[in-house]
N, C-alpha and C positions, 0 to 999 in steps of 0.2 A: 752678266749683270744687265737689267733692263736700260733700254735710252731711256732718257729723259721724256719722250714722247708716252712711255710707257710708265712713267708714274701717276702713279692716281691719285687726285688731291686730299687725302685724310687717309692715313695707316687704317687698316680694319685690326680689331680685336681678336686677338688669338682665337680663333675655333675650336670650340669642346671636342670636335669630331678629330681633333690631332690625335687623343690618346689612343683611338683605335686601327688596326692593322685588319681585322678580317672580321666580315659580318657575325652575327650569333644567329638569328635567324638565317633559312637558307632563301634567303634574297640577295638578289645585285644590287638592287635600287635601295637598301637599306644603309648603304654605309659605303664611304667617299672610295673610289680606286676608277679604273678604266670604263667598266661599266655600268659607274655609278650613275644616277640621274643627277643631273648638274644644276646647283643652286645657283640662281637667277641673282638674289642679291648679292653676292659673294664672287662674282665670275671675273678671271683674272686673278683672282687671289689664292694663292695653293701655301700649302704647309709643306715645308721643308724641314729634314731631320737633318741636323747640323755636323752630325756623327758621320751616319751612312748615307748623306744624299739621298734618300729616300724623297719623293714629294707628291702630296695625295692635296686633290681639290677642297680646299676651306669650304664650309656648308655654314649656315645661318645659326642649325640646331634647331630653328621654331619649328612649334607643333604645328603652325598653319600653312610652311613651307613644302612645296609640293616632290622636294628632292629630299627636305630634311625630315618631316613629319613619322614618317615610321621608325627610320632608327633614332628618335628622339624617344618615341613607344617605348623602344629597345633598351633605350639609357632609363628610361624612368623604371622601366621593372626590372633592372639592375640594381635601381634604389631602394625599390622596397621591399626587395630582397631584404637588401645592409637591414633593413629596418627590422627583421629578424621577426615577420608575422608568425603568431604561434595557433591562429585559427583564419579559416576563411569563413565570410558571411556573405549569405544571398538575402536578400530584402526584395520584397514585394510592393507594387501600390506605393513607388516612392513619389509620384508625383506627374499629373503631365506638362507641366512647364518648369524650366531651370530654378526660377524665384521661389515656388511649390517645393520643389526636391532639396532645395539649400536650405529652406528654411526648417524644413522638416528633418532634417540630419543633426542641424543644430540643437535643437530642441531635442530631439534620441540623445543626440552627446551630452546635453548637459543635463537632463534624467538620469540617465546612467549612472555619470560621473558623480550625483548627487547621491544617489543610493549604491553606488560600489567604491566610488573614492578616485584621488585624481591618477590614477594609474590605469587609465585604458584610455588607448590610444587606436587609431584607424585610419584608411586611407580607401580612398573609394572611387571608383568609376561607373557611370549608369548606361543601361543599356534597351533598346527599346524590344517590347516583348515581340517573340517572332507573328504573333498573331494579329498585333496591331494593338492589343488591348492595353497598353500602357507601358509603362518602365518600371523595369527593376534595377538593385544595385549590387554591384560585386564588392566584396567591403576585405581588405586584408588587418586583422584583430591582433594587437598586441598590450601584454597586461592583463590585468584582474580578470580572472574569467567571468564570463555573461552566462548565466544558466539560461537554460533556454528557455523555461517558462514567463522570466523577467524580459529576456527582449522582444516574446512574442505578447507580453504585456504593454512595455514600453512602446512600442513601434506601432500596437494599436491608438495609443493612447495617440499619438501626433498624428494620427491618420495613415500611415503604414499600413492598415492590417494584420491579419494575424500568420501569414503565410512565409515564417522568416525562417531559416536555417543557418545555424552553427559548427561545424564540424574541427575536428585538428589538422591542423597545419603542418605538411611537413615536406621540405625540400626533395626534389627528386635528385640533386646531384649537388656538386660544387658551382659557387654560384656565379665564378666565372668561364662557367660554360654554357655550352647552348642549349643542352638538358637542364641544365640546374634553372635557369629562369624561364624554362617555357612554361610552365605551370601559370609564374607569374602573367605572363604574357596575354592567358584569356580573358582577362578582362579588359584588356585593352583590343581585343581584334576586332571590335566593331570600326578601330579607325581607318581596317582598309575593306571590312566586309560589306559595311555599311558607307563609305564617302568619308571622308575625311574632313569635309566640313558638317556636313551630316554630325557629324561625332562629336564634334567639338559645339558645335550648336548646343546637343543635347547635353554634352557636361560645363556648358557656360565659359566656353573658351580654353576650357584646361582639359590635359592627356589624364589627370586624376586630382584629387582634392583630398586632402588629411587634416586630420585636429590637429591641435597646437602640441608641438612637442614627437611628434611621428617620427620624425625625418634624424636619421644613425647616417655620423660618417664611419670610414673603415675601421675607425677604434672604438665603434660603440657610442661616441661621445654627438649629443645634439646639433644638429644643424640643419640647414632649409634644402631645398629640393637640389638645388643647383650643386652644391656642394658633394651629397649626397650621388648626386650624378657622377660626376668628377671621380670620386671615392671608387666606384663600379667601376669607373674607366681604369684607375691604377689598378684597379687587384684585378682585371681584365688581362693585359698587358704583360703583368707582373714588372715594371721597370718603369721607369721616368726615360722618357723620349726630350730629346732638344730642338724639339721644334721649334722653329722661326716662322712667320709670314713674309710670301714676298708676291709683290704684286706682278706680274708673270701673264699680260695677256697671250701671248706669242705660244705660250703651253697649249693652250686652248685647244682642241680638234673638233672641228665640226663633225659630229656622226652623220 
């Protein structure tokens, strides 16, 4: 049990990062154990299984966290797995600043939505062209399908251009393994190809952005990102772990 010296004034909030035991990606620095990168706000706080004594270092979770930011990547394309996309979409000419690219998605969505009905749903990340000549978007499609002459209509029409592509979707594996969401994955790799804040710059502070109604927990049934994350993490695991926080600087090791 820690002294008293060793409490820290305010309990910290259980960490998302409990429900996981071993990376999906083949990185160390993506997900909490010995050779994890150790999160700065969280230091001294470790997650304890109540069961087996098991105890792995608490992480923040944020996308802007320089320990947590990738396997946050990790947890988010575990989400939009759950969300069961049935096509991917690449877009062209989405914009060259964040205010351009949001607004201009919006506008796509709700054209669409107007002319196919409110059953299409997306989730998107933007990435900057490798030639410098602008950004495009990786988009994961669920719902009414888009023929493609309508969204290379559409997307002209908000200033997109006509350069868009549609294709079907289809999982490489189960998708709590590390085949099943790497697919997911590539649209998120600019967060460590490209800088990490680099990245999040370019998509306005967030690892990805969806319309309303996107975001499937593990039963299918609606809910927000966070949730949805969580969701990934149990059918990850397969089991409910008993973790506890305990504030534990004396665990610490200086590398």
């Amino acid at each position: 049990m820690a002294s008293s010296s060793d409490v820290a004034p305010a309990a910290a909030p259980l960490s998302s990062l409990a429900l996981y035991r071993q990376s999906v990606p083949e990185s160390d620095d993506l997900v909490p154990g010995p050779k994890a990168k150790r999160c700065p706000t969280k230091w001294g706080w470790w997650l304890v299984d109540g069961l087996t004594g098991e105890k792995l270092p608490a992480g923040c979770g944020a996308a802007s966290c320089k320990a947590c930011g990738s396997w946050a990547a990790t947890r988010t394309a575990g989400a939009i797995g759950l969300a069961k996309p049935e096509r991917l979409v690449r877009l062209s000419l989405v914009g060259n600043d964040w205010q351009t690219r949001r607004a201009r998605f919006r506008r796509a969505t709700y054209e669409l939505r107007c002319l196919l009905g409110p059953d299409l749903h997306w989730a998107y990340c933007v990435e900057r062209n490798p030639r410098l000549t602008g950004f495009h978007a990786h988009c994961w499609h669920r719902g009414r399908f888009i023929p493609q002459r309508l969204l290379v209509e559409v997307c002209d029409s908000v200033g997109m251009g006509r350069n868009c592509d549609i294709r079907r979707w289809e999982p490489r594996g189960e998708l709590s393994t590390a085949y099943g969401i790497k697919g997911l994955m590539y649209g998120l790799k600019g967060l460590k190809a490209g800088g990490q804040e680099q990245y999040l710059e370019e998509n306005g502070g967030r690892l990805v952005h969806a319309s309303r109604g996107y975001w499937l927990d593990g039963e299918g049934k609606p809910c927000g990102l966070g949730e949805a994350r969580r969701a990934w993490g149990r059918l990850r695991t397969c089991e409910e772990r008993a973790w506890k926080v305990r504030y534990e600087p004396k665990w610490e090791v200086k590398l």
